[in-house]
GUBABA-981550 format. One record per residue: residue number from 1; residue in one letter; x, y, z of N, C-alpha, C in turn. Coordinates in steps of 0.1 Angstrom, whole numbers, plus 5000, padded with zeros to 4 digits. Layout:
GUBABA-981550
[NUM A [X Y Z] [X Y Z] [X Y Z]];
...
end
This chain:
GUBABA-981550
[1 X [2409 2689 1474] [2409 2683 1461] [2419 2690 1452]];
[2 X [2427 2684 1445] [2437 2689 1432] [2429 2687 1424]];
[3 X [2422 2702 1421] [2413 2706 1408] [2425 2698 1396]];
[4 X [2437 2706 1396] [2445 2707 1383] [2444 2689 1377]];
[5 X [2452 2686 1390] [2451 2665 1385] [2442 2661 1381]];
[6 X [2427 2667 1386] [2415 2660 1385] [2412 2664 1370]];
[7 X [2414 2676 1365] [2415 2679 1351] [2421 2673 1343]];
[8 X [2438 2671 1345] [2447 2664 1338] [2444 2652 1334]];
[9 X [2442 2643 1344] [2442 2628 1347] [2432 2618 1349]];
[10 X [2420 2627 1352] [2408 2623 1360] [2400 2613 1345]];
[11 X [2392 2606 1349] [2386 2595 1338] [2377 2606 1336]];
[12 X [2367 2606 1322] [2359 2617 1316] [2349 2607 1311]];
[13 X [2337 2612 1320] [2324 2607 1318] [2315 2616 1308]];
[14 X [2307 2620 1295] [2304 2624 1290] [2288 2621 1298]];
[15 X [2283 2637 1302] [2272 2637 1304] [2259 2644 1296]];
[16 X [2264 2653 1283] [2259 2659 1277] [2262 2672 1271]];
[17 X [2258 2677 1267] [2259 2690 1251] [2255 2700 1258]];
[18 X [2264 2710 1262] [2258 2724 1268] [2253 2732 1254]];
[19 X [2240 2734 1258] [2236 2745 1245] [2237 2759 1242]];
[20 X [2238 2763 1237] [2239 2774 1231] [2258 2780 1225]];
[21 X [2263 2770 1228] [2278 2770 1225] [2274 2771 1211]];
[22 X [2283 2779 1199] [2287 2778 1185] [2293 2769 1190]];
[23 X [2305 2763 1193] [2312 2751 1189] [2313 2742 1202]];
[24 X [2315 2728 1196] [2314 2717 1210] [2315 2718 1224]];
[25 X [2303 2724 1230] [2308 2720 1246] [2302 2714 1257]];
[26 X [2309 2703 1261] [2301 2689 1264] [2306 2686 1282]];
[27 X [2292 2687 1291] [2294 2684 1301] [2296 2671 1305]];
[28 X [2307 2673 1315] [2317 2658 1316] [2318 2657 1330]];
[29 X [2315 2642 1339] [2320 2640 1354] [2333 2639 1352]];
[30 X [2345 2639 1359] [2360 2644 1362] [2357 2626 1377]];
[31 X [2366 2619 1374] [2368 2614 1386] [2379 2609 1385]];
[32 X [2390 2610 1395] [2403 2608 1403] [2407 2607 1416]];
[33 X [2410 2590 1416] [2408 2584 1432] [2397 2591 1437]];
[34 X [2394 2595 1453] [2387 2598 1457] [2374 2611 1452]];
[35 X [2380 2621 1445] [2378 2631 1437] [2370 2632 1424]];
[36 X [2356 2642 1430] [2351 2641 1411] [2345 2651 1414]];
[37 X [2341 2656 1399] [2335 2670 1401] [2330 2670 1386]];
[38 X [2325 2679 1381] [2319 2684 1365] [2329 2694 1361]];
[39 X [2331 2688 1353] [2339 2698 1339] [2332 2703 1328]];
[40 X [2340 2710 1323] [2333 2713 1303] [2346 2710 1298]];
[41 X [2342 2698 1286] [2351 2695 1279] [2350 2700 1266]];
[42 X [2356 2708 1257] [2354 2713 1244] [2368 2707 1236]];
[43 X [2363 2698 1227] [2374 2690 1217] [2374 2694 1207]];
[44 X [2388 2699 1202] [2389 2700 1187] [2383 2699 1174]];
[45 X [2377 2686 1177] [2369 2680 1164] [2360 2689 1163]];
[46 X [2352 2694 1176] [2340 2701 1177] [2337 2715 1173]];
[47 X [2348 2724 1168] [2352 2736 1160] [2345 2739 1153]];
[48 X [2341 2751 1152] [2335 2753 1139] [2347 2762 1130]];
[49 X [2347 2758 1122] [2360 2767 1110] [2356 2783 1113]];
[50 X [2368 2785 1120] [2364 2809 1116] [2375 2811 1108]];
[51 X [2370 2823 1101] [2379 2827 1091] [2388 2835 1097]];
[52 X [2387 2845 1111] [2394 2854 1117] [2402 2842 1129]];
[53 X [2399 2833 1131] [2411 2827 1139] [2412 2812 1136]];
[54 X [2424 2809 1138] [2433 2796 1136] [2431 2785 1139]];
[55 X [2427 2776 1136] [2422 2758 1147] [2426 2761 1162]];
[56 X [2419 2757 1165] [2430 2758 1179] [2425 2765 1194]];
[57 X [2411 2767 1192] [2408 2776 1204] [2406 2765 1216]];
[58 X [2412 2752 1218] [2409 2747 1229] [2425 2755 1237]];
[59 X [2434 2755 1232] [2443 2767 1234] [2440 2779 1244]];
[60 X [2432 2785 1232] [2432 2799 1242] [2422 2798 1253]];
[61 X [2413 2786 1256] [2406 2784 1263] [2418 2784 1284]];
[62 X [2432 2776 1275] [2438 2773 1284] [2449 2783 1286]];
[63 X [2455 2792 1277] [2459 2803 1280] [2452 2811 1287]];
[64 X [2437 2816 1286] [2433 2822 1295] [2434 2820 1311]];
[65 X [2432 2807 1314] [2434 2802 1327] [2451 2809 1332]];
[66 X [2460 2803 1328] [2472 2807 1326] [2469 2821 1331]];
[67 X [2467 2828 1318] [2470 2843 1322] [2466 2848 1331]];
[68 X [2452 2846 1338] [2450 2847 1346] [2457 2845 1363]];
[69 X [2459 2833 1360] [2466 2830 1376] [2480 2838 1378]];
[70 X [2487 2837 1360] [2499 2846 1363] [2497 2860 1370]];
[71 X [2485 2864 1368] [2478 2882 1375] [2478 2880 1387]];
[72 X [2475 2864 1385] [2466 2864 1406] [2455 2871 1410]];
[73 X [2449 2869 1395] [2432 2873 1396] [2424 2868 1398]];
[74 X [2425 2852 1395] [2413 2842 1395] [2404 2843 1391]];
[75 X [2402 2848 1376] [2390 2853 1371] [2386 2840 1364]];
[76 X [2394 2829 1355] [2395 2820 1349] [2390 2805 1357]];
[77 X [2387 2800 1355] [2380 2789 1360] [2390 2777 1359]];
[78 X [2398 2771 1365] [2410 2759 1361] [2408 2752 1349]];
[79 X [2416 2752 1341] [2411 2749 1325] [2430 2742 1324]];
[80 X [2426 2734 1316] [2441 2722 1308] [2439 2718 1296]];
[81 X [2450 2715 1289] [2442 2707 1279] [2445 2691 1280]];
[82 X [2441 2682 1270] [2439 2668 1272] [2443 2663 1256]];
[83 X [2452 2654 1256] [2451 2646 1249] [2444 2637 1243]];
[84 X [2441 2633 1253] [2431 2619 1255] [2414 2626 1262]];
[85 X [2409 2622 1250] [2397 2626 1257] [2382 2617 1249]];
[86 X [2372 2618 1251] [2361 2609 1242] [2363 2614 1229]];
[87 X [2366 2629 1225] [2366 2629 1208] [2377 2636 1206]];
[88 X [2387 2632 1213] [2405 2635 1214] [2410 2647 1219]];
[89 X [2417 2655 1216] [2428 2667 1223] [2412 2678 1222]];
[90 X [2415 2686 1233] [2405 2690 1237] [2409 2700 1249]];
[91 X [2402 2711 1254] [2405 2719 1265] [2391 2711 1277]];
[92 X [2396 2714 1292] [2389 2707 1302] [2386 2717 1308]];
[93 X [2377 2726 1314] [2373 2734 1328] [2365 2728 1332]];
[94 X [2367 2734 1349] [2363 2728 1358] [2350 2740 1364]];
[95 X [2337 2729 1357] [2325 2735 1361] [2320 2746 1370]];
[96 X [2320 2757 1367] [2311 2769 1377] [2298 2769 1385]];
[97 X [2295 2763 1394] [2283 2760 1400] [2280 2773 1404]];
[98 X [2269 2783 1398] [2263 2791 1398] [2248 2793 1395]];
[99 X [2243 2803 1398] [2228 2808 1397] [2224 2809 1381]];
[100 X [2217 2803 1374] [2218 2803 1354] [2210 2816 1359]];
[101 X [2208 2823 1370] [2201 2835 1363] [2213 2851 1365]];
[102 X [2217 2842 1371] [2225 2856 1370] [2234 2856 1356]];
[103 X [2240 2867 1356] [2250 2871 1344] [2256 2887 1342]];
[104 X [2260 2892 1335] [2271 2905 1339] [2260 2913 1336]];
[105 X [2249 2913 1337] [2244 2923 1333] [2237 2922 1350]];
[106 X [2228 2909 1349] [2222 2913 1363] [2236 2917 1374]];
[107 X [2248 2914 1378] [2259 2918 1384] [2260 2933 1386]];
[108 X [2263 2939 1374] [2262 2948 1369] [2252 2962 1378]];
[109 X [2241 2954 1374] [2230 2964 1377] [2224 2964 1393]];
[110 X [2224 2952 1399] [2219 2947 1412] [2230 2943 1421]];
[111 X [2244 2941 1423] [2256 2933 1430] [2265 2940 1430]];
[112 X [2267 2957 1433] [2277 2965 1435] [2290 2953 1441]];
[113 X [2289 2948 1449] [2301 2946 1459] [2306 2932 1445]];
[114 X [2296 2933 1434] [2309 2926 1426] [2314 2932 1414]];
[115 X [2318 2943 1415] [2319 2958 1402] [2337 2956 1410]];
[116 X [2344 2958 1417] [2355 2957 1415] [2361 2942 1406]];
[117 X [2355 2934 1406] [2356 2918 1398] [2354 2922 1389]];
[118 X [2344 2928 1385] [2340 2933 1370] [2348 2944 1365]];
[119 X [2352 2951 1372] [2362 2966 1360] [2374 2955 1363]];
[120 X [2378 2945 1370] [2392 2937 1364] [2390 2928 1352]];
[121 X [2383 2922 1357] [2375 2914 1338] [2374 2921 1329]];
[122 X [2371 2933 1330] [2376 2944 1316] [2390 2947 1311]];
[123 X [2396 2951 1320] [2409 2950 1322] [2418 2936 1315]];
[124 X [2415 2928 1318] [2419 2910 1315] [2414 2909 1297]];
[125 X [2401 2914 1297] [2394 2910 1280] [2402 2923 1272]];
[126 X [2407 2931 1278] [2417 2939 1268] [2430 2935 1266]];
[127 X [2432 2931 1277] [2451 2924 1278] [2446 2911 1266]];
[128 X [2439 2901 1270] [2434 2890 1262] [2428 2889 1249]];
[129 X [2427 2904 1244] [2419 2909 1235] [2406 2899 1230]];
[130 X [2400 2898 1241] [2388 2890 1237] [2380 2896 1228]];
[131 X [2374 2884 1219] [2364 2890 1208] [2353 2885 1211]];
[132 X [2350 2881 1223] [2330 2874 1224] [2328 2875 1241]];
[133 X [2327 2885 1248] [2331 2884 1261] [2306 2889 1257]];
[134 X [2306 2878 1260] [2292 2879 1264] [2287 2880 1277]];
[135 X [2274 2885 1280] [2267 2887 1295] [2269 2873 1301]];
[136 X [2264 2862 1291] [2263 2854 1300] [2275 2844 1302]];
[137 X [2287 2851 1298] [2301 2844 1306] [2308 2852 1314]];
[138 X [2298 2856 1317] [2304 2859 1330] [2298 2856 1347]];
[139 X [2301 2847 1353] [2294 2845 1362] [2296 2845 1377]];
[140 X [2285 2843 1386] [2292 2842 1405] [2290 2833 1407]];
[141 X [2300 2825 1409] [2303 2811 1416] [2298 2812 1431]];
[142 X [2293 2797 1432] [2287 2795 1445] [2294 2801 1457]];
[143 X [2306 2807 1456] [2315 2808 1467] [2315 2823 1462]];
[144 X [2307 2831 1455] [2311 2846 1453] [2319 2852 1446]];
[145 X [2324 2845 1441] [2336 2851 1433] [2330 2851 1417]];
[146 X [2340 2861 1407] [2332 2863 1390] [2342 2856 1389]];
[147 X [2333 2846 1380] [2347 2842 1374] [2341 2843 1352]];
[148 X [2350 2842 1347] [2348 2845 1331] [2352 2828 1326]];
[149 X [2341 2829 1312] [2342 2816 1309] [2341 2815 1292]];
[150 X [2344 2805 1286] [2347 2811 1267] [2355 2820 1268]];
[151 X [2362 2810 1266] [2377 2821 1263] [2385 2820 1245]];
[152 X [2376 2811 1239] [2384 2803 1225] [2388 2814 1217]];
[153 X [2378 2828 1218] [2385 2840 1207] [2391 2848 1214]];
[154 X [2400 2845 1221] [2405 2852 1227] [2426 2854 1220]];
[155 X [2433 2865 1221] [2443 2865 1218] [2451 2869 1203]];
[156 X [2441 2872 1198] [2441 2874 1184] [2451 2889 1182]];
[157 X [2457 2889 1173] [2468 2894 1167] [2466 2911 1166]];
[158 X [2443 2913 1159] [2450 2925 1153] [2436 2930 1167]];
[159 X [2433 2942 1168] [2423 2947 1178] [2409 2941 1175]];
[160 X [2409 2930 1183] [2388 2922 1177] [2386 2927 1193]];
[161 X [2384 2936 1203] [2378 2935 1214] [2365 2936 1208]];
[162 X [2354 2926 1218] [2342 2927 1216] [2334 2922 1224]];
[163 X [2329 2930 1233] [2325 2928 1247] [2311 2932 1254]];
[164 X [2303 2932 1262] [2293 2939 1265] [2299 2944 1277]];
[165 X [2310 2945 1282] [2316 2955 1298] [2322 2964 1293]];
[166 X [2312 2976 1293] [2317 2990 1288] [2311 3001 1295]];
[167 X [2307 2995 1313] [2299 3004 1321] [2313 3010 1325]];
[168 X [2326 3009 1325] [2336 3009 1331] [2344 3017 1320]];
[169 X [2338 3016 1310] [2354 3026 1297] [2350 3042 1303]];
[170 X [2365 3044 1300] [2372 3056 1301] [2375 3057 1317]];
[171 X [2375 3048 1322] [2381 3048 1337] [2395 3048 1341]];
[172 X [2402 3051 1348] [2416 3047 1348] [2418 3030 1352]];
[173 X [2429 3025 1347] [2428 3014 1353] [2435 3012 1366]];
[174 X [2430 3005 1375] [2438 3007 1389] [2450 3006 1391]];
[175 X [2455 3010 1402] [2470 3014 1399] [2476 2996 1404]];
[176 X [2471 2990 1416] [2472 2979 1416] [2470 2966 1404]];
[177 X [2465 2971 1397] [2459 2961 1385] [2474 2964 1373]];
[178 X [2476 2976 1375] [2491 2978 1362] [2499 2974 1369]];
[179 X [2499 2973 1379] [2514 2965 1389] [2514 2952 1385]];
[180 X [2506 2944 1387] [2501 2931 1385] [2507 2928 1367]];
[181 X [2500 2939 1356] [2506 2933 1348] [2522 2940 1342]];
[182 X [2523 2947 1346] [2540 2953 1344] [2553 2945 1338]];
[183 X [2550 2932 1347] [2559 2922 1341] [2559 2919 1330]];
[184 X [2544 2917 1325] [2542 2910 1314] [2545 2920 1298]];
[185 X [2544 2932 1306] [2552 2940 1292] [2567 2937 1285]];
[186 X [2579 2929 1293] [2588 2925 1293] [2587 2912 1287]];
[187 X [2582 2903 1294] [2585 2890 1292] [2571 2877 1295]];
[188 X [2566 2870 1282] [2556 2860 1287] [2561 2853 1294]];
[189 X [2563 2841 1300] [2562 2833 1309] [2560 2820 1303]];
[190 X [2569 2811 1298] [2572 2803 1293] [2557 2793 1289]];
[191 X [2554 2793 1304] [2534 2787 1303] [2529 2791 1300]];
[192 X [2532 2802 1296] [2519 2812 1288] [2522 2811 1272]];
[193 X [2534 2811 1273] [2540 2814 1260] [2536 2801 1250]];
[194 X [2540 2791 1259] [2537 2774 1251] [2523 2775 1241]];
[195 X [2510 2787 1250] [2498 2780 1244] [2495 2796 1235]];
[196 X [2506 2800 1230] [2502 2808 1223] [2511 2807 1211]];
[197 X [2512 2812 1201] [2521 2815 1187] [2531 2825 1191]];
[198 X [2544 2829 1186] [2547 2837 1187] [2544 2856 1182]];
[199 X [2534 2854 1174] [2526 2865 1171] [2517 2868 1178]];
[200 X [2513 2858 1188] [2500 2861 1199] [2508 2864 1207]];
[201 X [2522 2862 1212] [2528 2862 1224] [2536 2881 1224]];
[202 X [2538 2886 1210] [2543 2897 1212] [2530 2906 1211]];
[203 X [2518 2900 1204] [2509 2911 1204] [2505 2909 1218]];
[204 X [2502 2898 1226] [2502 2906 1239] [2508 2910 1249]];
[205 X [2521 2912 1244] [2531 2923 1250] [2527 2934 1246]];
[206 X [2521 2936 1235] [2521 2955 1233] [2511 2961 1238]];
[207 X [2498 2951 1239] [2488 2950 1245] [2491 2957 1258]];
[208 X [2496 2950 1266] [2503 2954 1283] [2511 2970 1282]];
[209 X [2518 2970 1271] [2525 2978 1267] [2518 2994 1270]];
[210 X [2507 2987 1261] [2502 3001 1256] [2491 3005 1269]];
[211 X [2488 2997 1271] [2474 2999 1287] [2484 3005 1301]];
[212 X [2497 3004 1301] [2508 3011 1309] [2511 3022 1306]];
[213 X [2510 3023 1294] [2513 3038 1291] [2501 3049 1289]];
[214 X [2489 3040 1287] [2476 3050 1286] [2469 3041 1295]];
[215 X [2468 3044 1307] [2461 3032 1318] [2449 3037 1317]];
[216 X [2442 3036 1309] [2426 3043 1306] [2416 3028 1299]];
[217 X [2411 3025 1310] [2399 3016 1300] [2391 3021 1285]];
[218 X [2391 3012 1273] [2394 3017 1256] [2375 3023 1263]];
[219 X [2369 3031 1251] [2356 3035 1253] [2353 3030 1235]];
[220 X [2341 3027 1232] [2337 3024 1220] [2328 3033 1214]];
[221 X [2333 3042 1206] [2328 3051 1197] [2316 3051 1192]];
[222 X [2320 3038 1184] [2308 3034 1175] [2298 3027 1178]];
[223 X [2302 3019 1186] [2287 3013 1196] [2284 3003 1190]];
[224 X [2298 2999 1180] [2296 2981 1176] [2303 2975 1180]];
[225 X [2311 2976 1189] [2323 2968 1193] [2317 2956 1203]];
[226 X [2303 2951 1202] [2297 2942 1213] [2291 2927 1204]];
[227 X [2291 2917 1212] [2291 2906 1203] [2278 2903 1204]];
[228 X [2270 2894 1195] [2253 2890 1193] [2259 2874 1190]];
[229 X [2247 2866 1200] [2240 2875 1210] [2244 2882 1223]];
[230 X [2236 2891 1228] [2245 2894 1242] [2247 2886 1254]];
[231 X [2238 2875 1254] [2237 2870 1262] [2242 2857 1261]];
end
């Protein structure tokens, strides 16, 4: 199956309102030619106004994907955006079939063999300076793998990290993991670059910048740097 086409192209069946989202996010069948699957579709319209970031998070929903694949981490779940959609331009991912009871905390505490996926998800929500990395987006896909999901506050200009994965601060980061992003202290990547501003695109160069030159996962002092709810 071509997840990506089936995203892109695929007709959008609206099957309902995922709850607990602050802003629109509405489970959708995906079907193209032979191929369908469930998506989350979250459209523009469906935004709630923030004062700390710009219209536009169906964006960073799709830069995250992006950034991700550029790592070659697969932490991101295949995400596009859409023009055309039931309530117009809008970001698509393609559905996580997982356990609703797990989440980074149960991972965390009970699933050692998924703690190397998790100190790179830390790693990724610092490069991406995510500001809502909750327990429960983070999840194991039917096939084992973490993958991270809500990505809309992500990328922001000045330091909003705000995360509940902080079993892992003051670690080094792996040496394989700064190889991976090395490049990116040089130069975005034109796909990357499209779904960001040019203020998001140098702040996260310095971002890369500065995690190369102090390869230390950040530790939080204050013990507020985590978003409500946690889960």
């Amino acid at each position: 199956m071509d997840e990506l086409a089936l995203l892109r192209a695929g007709r959008i069946e609206l099957l309902g309102m995922i709850r607990g989202s602050s802003n629109s996010a509405l489970l959708v069948e995906l079907a193209h030619g032979p191929d369908t699957a469930w998506g989350v579709y979250k459209p523009v319209e469906g935004e709630r106004p923030l004062r700390d970031f710009p219209r536009g998070l169906h964006r960073r929903e799709a830069a995250a994907h992006v950034l991700s694949e550029l790592l070659g981490w697969g932490l991101v779940p295949p995400t596009v955006l859409r023009e055309q959609g039931p309530f117009g331009t809008g970001s698509v991912q393609l559905f996580v079939e997982h356990d609703p009871q797990e989440h980074y905390f149960t991972l965390q505490a009970t699933a050692p063999e998924t703690h190397d996926a998790l100190r790179r998800l830390a790693v990724f929500d610092v490069v991406a300076n995510n500001a809502d990395r909750k327990g429960g987006h983070v999840l194991r896909a039917a096939d084992g793998r973490v993958q991270g999901i809500d990505h809309g506050l992500c990328f922001g200009t000045g330091h909003r990290l705000r995360t509940v994965v902080w079993d892992f601060a003051g670690e080094p980061v792996p040496a394989p993991l700064l190889e991976d992003l090395a490049p990116l202290a040089q130069t975005v990547p034109p796909e990357l670059a499209a779904l960001l501003d040019e203020p998001e695109t140098e702040a996260l160069r310095r971002r890369v910048r500065h995690l190369l030159e102090e390869p230390v996962l950040p530790l939080d002092p204050t013990g507020c740097r985590v978003p409500w709810p946690l889960l």
